[in-house]
Steps between C-alpha positions, in 0.01 A plus 500: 500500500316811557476685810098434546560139401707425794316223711392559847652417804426120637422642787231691460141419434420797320625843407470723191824650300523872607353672214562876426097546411327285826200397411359538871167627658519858505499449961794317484746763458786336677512201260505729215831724640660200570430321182651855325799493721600167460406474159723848419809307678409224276489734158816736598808363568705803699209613723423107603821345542640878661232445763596110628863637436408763772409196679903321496336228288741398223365548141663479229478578145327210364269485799138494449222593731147391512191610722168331552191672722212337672706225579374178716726292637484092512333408768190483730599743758770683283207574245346732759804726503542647181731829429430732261825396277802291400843606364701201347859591392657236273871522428587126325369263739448696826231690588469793767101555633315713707159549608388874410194631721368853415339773690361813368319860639498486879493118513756370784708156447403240733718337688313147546456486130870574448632270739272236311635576183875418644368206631372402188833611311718232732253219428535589158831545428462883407796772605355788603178735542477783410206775609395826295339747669463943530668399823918633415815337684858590432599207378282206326668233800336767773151381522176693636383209723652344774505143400636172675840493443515112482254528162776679388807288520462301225208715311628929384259727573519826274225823498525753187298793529283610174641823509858324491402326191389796353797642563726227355269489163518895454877445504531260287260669246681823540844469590600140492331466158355167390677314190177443392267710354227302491584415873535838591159613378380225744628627787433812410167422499541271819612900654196650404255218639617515852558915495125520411270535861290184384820279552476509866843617554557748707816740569612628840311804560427522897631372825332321722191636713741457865758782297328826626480319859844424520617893369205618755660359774865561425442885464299514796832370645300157634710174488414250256575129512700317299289191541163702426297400229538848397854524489552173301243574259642824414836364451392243271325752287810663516650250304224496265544836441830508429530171273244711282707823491801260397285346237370833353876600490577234327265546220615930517846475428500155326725249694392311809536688828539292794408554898878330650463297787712448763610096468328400855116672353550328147545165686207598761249774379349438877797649640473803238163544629606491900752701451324781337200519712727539777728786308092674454448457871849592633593779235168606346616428147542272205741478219614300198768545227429427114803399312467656124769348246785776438383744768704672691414323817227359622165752579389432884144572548410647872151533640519683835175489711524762732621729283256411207783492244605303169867522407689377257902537495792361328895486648755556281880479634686793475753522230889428638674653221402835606689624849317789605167544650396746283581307226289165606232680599469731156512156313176366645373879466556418101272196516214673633514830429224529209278359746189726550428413826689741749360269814718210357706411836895423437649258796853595526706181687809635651776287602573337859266618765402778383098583443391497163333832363196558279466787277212600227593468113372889532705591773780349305402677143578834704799399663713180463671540810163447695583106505834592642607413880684621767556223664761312308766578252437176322281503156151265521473129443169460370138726424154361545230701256181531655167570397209544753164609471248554784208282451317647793135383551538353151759210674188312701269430187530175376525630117633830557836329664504274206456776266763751666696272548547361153566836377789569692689229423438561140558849522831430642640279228373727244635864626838343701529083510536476108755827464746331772820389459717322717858575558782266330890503543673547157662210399951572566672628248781276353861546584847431452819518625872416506713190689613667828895549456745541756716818507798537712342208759150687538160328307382776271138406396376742170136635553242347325394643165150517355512340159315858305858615649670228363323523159620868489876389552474237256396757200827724632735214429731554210375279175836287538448410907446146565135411576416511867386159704119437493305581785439129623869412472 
């Protein structure tokens, strides 16, 4: 049976097959980008059954999904609630569902109408709902709205962000690849429809209007509550802010860079959020980590309000095959010395108590004992390579931050994060040696011998000696 002959769902009323071409009125905009979306997981295999994969639902290779839109459900008063789409995933005789409901531009998600559509999913047997909006989360179980937790015991409540899906279809168009090609001209095209301003998606490109507030009062050295409106706005743009810089990384360097969360924030984003507004109102800053695959370590990203700077840094441990100082501290030297930028700030960690030391890349290009100490005899543990820049007035605009901000953490993968290498211990060499014998009542143990050693006495044996034992005998 063909994919657009499948039947509809008993349950519903009405509701068309997503269709790749919608033919809608031109006002209705959000039918038509969730008619493409849906219809697009339909059509390409990878990019739809990658995203409910994302979700922990199980799909498997002979899995099929199917999506309807303008769907009305059976009944008098379930007629009246009607979502903007369905996702049916049939693998043999069980099917996964969820309720899809779209928002696009500035539009916010409503939490009555959400809570109505989990309703709806329990009395209908459906698993989960999931919401699309500009609005970004770290992770699709995080959810923008604060919803009844009860709604949600037996009902999953997912959010994806347009820009997320974006993301995830530029991937697999460009890196992933798509077995396809017919498929992969779809979602190419599926790319260029919500890029294009007329889609109604928009990227992160400003924080909130409380931002310059919040730095106004924090240079001004004023306290600022955690609780505040303010304060928790900020922080949540934060967020947003940073899931788009790990999203536009992501697409820059081709694998999927992730924001780690502690375990206790990935179980309870509220906590995440409590926490940080009181780290803003206690310390005046914010910061976040992106993991990138095969970096050296992760890149922590620092935005310190009273100072009005944007850092980026990554810590490297220091090398333990190499015993001197001098020695440690010339081998990060190596990694960073084509650098340009004679401001770059080297964090020297000593050993024990003792204070750690910062020295410029340019004070270290005319002298390498500049990172030096005279406070230990012991050689470094570990550097931390930093990259500030002074935002100045330029750290209270809404876009300028965003901008600014960006740049630096781009700028630092691309001049220092990418050249990086981390430190690894060589593997131990292989060796051999002789029984212990006992001479005159005393245990004589022979030193071990490296086997390039042995090799060489091997080839000085006379032709006629008898073959020596193998190694693992």
């Amino acid at each position: 049976m063909a994919l657009f002959d499948l039947p509809r769902p008993d349950f519903l009323a009405s509701g068309e097959k997503a269709r790749l071409i919608p033919s809608v009125a031109d006002t209705s905009r959000e039918c038509r980008i969730t008619s493409i979306l849906l219809a697009t997981m339909m059509s390409v295999e990878e990019f739809g059954k990658g995203m409910l994969n994302q979700l922990g639902v199980r799909v498997g290779k002979t899995s099929k999904i199917q999506c309807f839109t303008e769907i009305v459900f059976k009944g008098e008063q379930q007629s009246k609630i009607r979502p903007d789409g369905l996702i049916i995933l049939k693998t043999g005789n069980k099917e996964w569902r969820a309720i899809v409901e779209c928002k696009i531009g500035k539009a916010d998600l409503d939490k009555a109408q959400v809570e109505a559509y989990l309703d709806l999913s329990k009395q209908f047997n459906i698993d989960a709902v999931i919401t699309i909006s500009n609005l970004s989360v770290a992770d699709a179980t995080h959810h923008p709205l604060q919803v009844n937790k009860i709604k949600t015991r037996s009902v999953a409540l997912y959010h994806w962000s347009w820009m997320h899906l974006v993301t995830e279809a530029i991937m697999w168009t460009k890196h992933y690849g798509v077995a396809d090609s017919d498929q992969g001209y779809i979602l190419t095209e599926f790319v260029r429809y919500l890029q294009h301003s007329s889609s109604g998606i928009l990227s992160f490109d400003r924080m909130n209007a409380e931002w310059k507030d919040v730095c106004t009062s924090i240079q001004n050295g004023a306290p600022v509550n955690k609780s505040s409106n303010e304060v928790i706005e900020s922080v949540n743009c934060w967020h947003q802010f940073i899931r788009g810089l790990s999203l536009e990384m992501s697409v820059a360097v081709g694998r999927s860079v992730v924001v780690p969360l502690k375990r206790e924030y990935a179980n309870d984003p509220q906590k995440r959020l409590t926490d940080e507004c009181l780290t803003l109102a206690t310390d005046n800053s914010l910061e976040a980590e992106f993991d990138i695959p095969n970096a050296a370590s992760r890149i922590k990203f620092c935005s310190d309000f009273k100072r009005r700077t944007v850092s980026a840094s990554m810590r490297l441990k220091a090398p333990e095959d190499k015993v001197r100082a001098k020695a440690r501290i010339n081998w990060i030297f190596q990694q960073v010395k084509n650098c340009t930028d004679d401001n770059l700030l080297i964090r020297i960690v000593w050993p024990s108590r003792v204070p750690d030391t910062f020295v410029t890349l340019g004070k270290l290009k005319a002298n390498i004992d500049a990172g030096l100490t005279d406070k230990t005899d012991l050689p470094p543990i570990a550097f931390e390579i930093i990259l500030t820049r002074d935002l100045a007035s330029r750290f209270k605009g809404a876009q300028t931050f965003v901008q600014d901000g960006k740049a630096v953490l781009l700028d630092f993968y691309t001049i220092i994060g990418q050249h990086l290498r981390e430190w690894v211990a060589a593997p131990p060499k292989l060796t051999i040696s002789e029984p212990a014998k006992v001479i005159d009542g005393t245990i004589e143990t022979p030193t071990e011998q490296p086997i390039s050693e042995q090799a060489e006495v091997i080839n000085q044996l006379p032709e006629n000696a008898p073959a020596p034992l193998a190694v693992n005998e």
